[in-house]
C-alpha positions as YAML, in Angstrom:
chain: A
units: angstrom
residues:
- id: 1
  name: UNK
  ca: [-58.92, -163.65, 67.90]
- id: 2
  name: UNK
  ca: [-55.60, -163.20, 65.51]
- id: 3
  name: UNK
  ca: [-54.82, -160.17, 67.99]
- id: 4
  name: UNK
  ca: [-55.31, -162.00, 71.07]
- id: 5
  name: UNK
  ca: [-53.32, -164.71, 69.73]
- id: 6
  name: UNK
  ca: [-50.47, -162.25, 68.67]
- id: 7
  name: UNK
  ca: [-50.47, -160.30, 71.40]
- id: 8
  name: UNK
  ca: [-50.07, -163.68, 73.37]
- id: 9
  name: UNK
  ca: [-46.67, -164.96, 71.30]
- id: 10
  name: UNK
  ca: [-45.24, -161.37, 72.02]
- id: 11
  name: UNK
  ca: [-45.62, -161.78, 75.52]
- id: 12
  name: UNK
  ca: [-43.91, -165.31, 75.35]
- id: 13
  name: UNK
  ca: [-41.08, -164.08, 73.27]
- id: 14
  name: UNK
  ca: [-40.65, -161.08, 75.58]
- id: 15
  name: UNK
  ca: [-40.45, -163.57, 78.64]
- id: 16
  name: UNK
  ca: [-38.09, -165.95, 76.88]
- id: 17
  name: UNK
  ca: [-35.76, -163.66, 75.79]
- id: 18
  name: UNK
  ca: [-35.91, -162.24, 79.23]
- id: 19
  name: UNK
  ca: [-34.94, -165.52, 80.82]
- id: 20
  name: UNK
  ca: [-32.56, -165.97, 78.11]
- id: 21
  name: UNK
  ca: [-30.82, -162.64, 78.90]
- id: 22
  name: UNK
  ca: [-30.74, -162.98, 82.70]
- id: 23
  name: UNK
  ca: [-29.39, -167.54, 81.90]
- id: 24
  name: UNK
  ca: [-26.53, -165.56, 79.76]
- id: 25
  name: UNK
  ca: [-25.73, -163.08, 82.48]
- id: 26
  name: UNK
  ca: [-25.96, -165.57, 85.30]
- id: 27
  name: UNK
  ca: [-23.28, -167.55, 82.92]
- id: 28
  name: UNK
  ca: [-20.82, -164.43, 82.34]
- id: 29
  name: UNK
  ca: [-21.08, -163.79, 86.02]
- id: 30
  name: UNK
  ca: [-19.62, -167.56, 86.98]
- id: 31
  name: UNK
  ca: [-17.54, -167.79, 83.82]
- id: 32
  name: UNK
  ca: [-15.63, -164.04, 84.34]
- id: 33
  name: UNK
  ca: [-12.50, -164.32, 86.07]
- id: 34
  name: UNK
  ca: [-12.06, -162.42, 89.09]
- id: 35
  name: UNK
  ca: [-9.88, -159.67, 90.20]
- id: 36
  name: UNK
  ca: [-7.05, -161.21, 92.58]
- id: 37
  name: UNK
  ca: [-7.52, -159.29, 95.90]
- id: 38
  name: UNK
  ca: [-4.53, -156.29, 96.55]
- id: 39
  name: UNK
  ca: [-1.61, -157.71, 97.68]
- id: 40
  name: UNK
  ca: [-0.72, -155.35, 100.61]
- id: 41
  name: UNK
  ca: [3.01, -154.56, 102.02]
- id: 42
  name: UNK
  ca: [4.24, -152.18, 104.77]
- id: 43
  name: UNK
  ca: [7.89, -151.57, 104.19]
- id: 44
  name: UNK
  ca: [9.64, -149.89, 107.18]
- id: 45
  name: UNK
  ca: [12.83, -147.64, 108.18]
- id: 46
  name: UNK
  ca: [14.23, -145.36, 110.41]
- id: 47
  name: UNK
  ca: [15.40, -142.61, 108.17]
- id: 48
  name: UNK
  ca: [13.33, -138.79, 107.79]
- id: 49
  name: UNK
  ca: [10.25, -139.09, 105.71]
- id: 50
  name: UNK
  ca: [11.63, -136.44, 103.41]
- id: 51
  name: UNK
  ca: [15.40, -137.46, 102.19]
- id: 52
  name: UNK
  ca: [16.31, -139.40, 98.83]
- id: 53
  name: UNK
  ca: [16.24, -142.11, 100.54]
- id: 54
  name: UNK
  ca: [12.56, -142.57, 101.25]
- id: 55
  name: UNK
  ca: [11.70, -140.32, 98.22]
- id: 56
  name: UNK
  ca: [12.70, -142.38, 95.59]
- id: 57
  name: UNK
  ca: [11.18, -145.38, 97.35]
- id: 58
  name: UNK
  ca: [7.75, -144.31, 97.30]
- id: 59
  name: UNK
  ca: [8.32, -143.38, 93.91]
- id: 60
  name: UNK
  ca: [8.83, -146.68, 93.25]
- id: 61
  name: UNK
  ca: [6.40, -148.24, 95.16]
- id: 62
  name: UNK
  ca: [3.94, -145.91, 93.24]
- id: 63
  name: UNK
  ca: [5.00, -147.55, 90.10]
- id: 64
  name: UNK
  ca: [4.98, -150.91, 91.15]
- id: 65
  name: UNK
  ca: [1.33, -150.49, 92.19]
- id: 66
  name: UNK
  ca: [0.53, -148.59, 88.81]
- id: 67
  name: UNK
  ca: [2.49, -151.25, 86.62]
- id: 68
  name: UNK
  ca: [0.66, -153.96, 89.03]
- id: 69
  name: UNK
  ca: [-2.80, -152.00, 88.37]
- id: 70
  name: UNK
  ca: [-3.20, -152.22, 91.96]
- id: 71
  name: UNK
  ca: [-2.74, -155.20, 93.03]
- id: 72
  name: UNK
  ca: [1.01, -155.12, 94.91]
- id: 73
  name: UNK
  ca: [-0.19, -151.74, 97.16]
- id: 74
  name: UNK
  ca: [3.37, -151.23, 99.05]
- id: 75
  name: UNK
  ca: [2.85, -148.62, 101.56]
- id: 76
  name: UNK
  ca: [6.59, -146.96, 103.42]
- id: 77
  name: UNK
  ca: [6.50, -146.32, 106.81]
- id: 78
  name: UNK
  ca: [9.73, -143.88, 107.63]
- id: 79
  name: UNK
  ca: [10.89, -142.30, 110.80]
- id: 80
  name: UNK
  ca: [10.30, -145.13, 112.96]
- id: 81
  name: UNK
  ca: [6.53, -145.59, 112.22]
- id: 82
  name: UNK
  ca: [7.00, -149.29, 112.97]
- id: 83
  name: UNK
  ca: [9.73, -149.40, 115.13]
- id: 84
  name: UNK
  ca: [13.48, -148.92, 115.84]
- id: 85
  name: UNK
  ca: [15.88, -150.54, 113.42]
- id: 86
  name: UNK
  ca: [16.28, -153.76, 116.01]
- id: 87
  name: UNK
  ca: [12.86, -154.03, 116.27]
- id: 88
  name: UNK
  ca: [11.83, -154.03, 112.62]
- id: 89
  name: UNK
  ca: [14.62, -156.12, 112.01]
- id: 90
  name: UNK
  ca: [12.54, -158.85, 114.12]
- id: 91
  name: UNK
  ca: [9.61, -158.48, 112.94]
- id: 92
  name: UNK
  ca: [11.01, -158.76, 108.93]
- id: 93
  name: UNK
  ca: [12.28, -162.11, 110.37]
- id: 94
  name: UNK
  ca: [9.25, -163.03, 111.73]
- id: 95
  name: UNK
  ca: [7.47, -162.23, 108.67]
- id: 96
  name: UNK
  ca: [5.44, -159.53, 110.78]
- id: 97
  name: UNK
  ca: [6.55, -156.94, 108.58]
- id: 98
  name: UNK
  ca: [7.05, -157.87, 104.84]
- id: 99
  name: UNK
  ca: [9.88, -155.26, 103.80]
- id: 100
  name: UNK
  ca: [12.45, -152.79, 105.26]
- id: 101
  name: UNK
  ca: [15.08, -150.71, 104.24]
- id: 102
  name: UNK
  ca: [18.07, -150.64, 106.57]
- id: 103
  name: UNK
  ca: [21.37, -149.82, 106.94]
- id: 104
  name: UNK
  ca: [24.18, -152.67, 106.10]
- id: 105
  name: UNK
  ca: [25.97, -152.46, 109.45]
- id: 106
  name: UNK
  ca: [22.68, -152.84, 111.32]
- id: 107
  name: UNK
  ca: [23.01, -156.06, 110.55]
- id: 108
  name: UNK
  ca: [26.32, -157.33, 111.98]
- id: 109
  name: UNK
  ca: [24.55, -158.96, 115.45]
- id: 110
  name: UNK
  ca: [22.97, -161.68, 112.88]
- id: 111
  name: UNK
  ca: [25.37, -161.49, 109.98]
- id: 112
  name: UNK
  ca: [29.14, -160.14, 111.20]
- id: 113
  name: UNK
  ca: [30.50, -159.59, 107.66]
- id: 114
  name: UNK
  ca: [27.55, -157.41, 106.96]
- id: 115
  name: UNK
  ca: [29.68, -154.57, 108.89]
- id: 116
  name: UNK
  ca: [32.66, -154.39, 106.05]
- id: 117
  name: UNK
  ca: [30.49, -151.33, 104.39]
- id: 118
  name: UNK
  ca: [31.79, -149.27, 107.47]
- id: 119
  name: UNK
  ca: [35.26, -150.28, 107.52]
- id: 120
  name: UNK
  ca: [37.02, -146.74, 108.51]
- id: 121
  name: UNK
  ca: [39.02, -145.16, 105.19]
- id: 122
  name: UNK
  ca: [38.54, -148.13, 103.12]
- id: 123
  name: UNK
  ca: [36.78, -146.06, 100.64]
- id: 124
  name: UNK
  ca: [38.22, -143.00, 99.51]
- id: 125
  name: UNK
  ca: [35.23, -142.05, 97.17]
- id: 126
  name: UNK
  ca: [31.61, -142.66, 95.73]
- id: 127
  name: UNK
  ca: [32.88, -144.73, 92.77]
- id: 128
  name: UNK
  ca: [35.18, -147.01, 94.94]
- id: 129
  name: UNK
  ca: [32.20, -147.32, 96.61]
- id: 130
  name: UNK
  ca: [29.99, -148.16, 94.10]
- id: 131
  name: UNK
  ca: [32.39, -150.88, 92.37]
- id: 132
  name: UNK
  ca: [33.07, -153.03, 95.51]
- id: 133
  name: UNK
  ca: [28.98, -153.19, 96.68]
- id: 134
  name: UNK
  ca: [28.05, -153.68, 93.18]
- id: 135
  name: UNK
  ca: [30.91, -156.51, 92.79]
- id: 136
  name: UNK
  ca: [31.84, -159.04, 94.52]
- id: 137
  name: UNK
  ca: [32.01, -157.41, 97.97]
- id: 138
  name: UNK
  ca: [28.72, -156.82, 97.70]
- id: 139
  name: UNK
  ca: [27.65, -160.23, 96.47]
- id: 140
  name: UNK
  ca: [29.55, -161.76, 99.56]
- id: 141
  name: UNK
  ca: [27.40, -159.69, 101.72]
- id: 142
  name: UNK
  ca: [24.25, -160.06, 100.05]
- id: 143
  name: UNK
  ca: [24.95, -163.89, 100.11]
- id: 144
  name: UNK
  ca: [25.58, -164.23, 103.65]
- id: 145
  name: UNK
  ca: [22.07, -162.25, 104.44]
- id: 146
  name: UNK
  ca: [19.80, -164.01, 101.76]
- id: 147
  name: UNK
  ca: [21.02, -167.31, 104.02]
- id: 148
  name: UNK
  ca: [19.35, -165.37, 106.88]
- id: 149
  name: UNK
  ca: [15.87, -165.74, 105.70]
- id: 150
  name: UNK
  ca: [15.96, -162.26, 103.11]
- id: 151
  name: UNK
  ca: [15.43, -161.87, 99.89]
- id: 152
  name: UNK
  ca: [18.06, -158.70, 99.18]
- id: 153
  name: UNK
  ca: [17.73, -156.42, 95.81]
- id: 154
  name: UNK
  ca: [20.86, -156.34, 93.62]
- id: 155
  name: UNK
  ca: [21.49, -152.62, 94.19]
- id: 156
  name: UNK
  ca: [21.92, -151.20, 97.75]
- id: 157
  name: UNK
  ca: [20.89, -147.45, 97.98]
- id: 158
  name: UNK
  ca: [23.19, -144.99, 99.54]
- id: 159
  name: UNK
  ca: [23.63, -144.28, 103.27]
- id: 160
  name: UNK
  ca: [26.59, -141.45, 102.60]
- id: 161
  name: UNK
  ca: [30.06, -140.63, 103.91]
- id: 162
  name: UNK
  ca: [29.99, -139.82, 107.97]
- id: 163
  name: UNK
  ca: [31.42, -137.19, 109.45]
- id: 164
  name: UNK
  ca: [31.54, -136.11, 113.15]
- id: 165
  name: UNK
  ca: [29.48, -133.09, 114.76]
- id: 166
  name: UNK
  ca: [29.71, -131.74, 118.24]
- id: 167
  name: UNK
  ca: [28.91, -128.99, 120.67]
- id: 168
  name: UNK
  ca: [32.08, -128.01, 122.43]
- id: 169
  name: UNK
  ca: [35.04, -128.36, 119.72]
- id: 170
  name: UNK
  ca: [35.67, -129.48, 116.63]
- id: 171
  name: UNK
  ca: [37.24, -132.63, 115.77]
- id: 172
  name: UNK
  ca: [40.67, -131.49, 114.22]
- id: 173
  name: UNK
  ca: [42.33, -134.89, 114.79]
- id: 174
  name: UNK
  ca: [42.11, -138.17, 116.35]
- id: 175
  name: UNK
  ca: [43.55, -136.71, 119.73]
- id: 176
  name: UNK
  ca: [39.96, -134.95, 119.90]
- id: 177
  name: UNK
  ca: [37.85, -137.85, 120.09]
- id: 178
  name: UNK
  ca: [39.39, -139.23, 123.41]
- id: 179
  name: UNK
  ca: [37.30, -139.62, 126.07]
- id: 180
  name: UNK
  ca: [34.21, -138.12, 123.82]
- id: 181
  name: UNK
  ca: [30.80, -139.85, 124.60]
- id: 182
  name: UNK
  ca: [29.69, -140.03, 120.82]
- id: 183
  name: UNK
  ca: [26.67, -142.25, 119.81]
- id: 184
  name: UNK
  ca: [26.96, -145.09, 118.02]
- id: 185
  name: UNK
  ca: [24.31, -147.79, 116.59]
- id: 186
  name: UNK
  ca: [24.19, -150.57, 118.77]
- id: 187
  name: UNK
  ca: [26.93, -152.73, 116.78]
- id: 188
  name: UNK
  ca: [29.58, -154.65, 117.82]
- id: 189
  name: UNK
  ca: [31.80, -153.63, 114.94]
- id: 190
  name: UNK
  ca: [31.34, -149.63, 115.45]
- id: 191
  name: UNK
  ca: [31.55, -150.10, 119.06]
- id: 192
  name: UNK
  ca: [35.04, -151.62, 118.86]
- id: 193
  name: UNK
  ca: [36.33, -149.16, 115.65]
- id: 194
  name: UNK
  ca: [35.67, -145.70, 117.98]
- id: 195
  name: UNK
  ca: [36.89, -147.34, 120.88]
- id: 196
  name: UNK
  ca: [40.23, -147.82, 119.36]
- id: 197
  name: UNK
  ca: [40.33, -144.18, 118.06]
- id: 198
  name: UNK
  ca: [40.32, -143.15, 121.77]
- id: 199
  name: UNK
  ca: [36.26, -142.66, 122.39]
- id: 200
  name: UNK
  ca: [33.73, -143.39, 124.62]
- id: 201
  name: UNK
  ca: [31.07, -144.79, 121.81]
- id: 202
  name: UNK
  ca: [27.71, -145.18, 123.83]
- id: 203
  name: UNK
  ca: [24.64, -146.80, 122.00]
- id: 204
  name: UNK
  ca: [21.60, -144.90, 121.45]
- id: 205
  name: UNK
  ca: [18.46, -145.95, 119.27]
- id: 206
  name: UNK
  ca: [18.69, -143.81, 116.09]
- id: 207
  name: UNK
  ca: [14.89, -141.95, 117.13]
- id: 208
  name: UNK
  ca: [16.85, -140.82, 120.37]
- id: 209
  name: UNK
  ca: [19.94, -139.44, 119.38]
- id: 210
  name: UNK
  ca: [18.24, -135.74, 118.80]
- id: 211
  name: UNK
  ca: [17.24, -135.60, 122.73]
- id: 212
  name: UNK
  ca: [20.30, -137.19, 123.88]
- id: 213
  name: UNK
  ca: [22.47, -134.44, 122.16]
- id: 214
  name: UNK
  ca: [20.16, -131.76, 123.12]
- id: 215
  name: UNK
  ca: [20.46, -132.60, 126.70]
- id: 216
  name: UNK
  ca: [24.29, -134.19, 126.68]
- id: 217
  name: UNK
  ca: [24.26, -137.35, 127.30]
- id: 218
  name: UNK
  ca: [26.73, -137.50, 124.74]
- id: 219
  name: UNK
  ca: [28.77, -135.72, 123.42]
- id: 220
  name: UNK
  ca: [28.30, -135.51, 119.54]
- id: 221
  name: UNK
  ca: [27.35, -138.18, 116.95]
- id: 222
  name: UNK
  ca: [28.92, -139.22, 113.41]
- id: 223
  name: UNK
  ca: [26.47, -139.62, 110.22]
- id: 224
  name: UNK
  ca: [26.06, -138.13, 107.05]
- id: 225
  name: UNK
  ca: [25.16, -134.80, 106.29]
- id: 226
  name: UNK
  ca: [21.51, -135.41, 104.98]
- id: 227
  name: UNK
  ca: [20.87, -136.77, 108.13]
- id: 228
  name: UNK
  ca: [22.64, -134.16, 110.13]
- id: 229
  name: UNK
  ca: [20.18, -131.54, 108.11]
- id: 230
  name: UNK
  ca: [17.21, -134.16, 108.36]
- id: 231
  name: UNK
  ca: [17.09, -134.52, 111.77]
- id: 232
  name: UNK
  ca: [17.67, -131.14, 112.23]
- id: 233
  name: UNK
  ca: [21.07, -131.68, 114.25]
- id: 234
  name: UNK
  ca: [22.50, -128.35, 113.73]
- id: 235
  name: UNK
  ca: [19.99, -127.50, 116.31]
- id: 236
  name: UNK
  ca: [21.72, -128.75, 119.20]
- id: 237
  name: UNK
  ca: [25.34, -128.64, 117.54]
- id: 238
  name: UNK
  ca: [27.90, -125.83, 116.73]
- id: 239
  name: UNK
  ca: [30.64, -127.63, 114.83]
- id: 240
  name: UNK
  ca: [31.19, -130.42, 112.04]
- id: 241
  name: UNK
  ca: [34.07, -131.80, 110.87]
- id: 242
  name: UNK
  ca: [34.95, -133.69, 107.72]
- id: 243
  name: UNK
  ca: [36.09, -136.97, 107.92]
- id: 244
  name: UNK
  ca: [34.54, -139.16, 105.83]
- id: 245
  name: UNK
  ca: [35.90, -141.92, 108.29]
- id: 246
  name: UNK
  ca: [32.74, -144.28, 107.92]
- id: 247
  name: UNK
  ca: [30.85, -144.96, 104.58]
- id: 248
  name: UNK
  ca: [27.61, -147.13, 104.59]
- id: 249
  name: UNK
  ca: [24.50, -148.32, 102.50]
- id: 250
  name: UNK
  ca: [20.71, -148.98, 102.67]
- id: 251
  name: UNK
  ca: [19.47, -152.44, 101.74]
- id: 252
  name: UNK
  ca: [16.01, -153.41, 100.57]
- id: 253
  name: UNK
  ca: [15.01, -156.49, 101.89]
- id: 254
  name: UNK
  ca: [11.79, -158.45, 102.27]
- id: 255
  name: UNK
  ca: [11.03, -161.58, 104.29]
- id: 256
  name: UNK
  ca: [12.29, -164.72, 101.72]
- id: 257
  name: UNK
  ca: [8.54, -166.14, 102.73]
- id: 258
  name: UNK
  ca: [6.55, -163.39, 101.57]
- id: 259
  name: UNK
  ca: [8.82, -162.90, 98.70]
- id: 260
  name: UNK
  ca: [8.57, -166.50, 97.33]
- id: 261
  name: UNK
  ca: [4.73, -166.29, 97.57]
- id: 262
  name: UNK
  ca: [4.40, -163.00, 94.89]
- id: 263
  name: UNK
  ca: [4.07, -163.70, 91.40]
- id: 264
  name: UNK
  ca: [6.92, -163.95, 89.32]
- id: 265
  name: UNK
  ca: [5.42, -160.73, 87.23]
- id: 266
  name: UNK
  ca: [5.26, -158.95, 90.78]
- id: 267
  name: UNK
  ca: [8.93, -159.89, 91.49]
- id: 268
  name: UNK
  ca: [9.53, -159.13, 88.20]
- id: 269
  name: UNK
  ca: [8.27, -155.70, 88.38]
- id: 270
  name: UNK
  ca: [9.51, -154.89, 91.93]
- id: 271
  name: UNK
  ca: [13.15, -155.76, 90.96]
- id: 272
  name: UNK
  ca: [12.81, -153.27, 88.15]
- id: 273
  name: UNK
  ca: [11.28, -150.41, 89.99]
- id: 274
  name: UNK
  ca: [13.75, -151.11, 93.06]
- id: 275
  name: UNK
  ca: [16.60, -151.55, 91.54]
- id: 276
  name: UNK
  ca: [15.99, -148.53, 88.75]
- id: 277
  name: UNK
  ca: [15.09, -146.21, 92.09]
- id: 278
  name: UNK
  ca: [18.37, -147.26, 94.10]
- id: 279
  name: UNK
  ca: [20.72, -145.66, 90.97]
- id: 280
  name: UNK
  ca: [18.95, -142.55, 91.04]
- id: 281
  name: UNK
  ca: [18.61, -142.41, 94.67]
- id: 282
  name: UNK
  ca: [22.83, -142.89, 95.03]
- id: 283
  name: UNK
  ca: [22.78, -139.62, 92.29]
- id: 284
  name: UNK
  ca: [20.64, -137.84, 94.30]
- id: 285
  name: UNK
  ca: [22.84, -137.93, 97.51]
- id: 286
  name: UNK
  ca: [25.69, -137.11, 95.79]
- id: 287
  name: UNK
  ca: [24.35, -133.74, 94.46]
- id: 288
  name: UNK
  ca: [22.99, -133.29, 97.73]
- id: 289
  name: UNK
  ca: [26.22, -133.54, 99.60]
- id: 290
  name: UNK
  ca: [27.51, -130.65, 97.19]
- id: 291
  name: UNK
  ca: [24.87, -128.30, 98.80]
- id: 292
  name: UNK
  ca: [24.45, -129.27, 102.33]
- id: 293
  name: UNK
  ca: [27.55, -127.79, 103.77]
- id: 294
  name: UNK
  ca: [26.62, -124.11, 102.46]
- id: 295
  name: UNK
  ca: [23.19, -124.72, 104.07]
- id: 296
  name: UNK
  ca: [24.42, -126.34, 107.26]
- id: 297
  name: UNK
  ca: [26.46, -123.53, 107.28]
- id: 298
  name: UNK
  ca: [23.68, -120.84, 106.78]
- id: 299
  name: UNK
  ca: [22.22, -122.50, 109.74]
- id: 300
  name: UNK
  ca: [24.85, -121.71, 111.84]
- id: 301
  name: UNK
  ca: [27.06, -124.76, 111.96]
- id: 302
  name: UNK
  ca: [31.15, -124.41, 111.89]
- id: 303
  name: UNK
  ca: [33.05, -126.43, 109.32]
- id: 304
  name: UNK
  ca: [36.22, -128.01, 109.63]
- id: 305
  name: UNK
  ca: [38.09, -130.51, 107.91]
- id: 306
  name: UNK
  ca: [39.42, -133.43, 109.76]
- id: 307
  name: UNK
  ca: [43.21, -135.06, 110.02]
- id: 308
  name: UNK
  ca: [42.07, -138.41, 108.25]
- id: 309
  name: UNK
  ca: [45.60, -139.77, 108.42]
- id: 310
  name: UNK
  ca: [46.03, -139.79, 111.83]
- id: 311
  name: UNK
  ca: [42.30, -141.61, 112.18]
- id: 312
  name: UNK
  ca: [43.72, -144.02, 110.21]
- id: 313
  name: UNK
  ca: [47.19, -144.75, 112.02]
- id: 314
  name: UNK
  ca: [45.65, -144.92, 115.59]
- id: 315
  name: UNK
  ca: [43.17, -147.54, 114.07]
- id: 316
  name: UNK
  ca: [46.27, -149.33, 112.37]
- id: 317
  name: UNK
  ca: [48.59, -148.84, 115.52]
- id: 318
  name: UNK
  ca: [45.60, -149.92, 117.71]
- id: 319
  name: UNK
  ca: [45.25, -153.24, 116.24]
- id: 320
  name: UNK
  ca: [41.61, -152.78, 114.80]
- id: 321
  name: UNK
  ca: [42.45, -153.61, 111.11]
- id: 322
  name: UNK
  ca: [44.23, -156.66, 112.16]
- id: 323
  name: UNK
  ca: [41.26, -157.84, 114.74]
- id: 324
  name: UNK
  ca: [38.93, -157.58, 112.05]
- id: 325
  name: UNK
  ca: [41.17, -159.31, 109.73]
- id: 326
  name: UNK
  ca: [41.54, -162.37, 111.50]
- id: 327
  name: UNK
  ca: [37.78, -162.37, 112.71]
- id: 328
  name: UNK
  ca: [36.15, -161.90, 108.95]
- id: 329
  name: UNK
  ca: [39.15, -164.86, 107.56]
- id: 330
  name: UNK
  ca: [40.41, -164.39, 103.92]
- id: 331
  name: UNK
  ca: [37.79, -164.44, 101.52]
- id: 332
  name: UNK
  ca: [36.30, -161.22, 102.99]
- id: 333
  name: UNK
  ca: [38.88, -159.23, 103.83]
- id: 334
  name: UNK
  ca: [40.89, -159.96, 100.43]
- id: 335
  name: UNK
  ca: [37.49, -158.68, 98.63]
- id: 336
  name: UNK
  ca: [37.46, -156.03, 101.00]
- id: 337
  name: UNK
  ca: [41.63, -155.19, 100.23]
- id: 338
  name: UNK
  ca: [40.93, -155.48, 95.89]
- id: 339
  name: UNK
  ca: [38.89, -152.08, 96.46]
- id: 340
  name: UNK
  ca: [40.26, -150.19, 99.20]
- id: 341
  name: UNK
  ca: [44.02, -151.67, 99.31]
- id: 342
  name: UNK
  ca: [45.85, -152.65, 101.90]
- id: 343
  name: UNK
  ca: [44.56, -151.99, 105.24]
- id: 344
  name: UNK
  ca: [46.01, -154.24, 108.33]
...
């Protein structure tokens, strides 16, 4: 009888501290926070996959998801995955696409004074550069695009002195531009500035320019040299000339919506990451410029280095300084004039 009877509490206990276990699990299950669902971002552009550019952003964005332990999962999308420039430039407005990274100028259909970065000869080197976009140049521009709807990171990455390539001559001096069909982005600003050196700029989307030159609808193009070796230009063009007549950025921008709905942390995080990326990207294109004519070169592209003086006194003598002068008013161009000097 004792055995029955003790055989009979065990099984109660047993049962009771089975219910007990699975009340106290029940209760950590409701009581444990939950992981936030991944935050997920497609940031766009139109440069090649493989230049600084686009390197050191999806380093970044590899940190930011690490530092985020997942949760802010920014994936880039170069080459024109998502679009041309134009295009993604909607859709970021829109709040279809949540980031992009995009050249300054690109800008200067929505925001005019977002052109000044490509002022011809403003800036003589990297460090001029550096000081206006990081100063108060740059915080005019950046000011004037944040009303626009964008939240814009402090430091813009580097979009590299332009120079000029083409398949029947090189570009010695001004006199060799007239009546060249060279491609331009569709802006107002670059439109006008080639026009006045004597040209015939013609618009092409940046994804087109390859097949345009291989088949001549233009003429030649202008851009930097990790472009020129990124989109594998020296393909369809013998000669490049050195003229350094155009300088430009990248900015990082994300739709101000999306942006003001992250976590401060996130932002937090991001702006570090972003930020930290653009200063090593900017070093990175400087060494590379070092190397690229040598391999350019190896790949069977002629070298020569432009007249930039006489660029400069046709755009002077043509009234383009002054035009933009009057049409940007005071406060601009006298930011513009404390780093380059005077201009008009």
């Amino acid at each position: 009888m004792q055995d029955t009877r003790a055989v009979s509490e065990r099984a109660v206990s047993r049962r009771a501290f089975t219910a007990a276990a699975a009340a106290f699990a029940t209760i950590a299950f409701v009581r444990a926070p939950a992981r936030a669902a991944a935050i997920t971002w497609k940031c766009g552009n139109e440069s090649p996959a493989d230049i600084p550019l686009n390197l050191r952003l999806s380093e970044a964005f590899a940190k930011i998801r690490a530092e985020t332990n997942g949760q802010l999962d920014i994936q880039n999308y170069p080459a024109s995955a998502l679009g041309s420039g134009a295009s993604m430039i909607s859709q970021l407005r829109l709040g279809a696409l949540e980031m992009m990274a995009q050249a300054g100028g690109q800008f200067d259909s929505l925001v005019p004074l977002a052109a000044v970065e490509n002022m011809p000869f403003a800036f003589p080197n990297y460090e001029t550069a550096w000081r206006a976009f990081d100063g108060e140049l740059g915080n005019l521009v950046r000011s004037a695009l944040s009303a626009e709807g964008f939240y814009i990171f402090d430091k813009v990455y580097d979009s590299g002195f332009r120079q000029f390539t083409t398949s029947t001559k090189p570009i010695a001096n001004v006199d060799d531009l007239r009546g060249m069909k060279i491609r331009v982005p569709a802006s107002k600003f670059r439109v006008d500035a080639f026009r006045s050196l004597g040209a015939s700029p013609t618009p092409i989307s940046y994804n087109e320019i390859y097949t345009a030159l291989q088949t001549h609808v233009i003429d030649g193009q202008e851009g930097p040299l990790v472009f020129i070796d990124g989109q594998k230009f020296y393909e369809v063009q013998k000669y490049c000339s050195i003229s350094n007549h155009m300088w430009g950025t990248f900015y990082v921008l994300v739709n101000r919506e999306h942006w003001d709905g992250l976590p401060r942390k996130f932002q937090d995080v991001m702006k570090k990451h972003i930020n930290g990326a653009a200063m090593l990207q900017r070093r990175d294109d400087e060494r590379l410029d070092e190397t690229l004519v040598a391999k350019l070169t190896a790949r069977g592209m002629v070298f020569n280095k432009a007249d930039a003086a006489s660029f400069r006194a046709r755009l002077k003598s043509s009234g383009f300084y002054a035009r933009w002068k009057q049409a940007w008013g005071p406060k601009l161009w006298d930011a513009l004039e404390k780093y380059s000097g005077p201009l008009a």
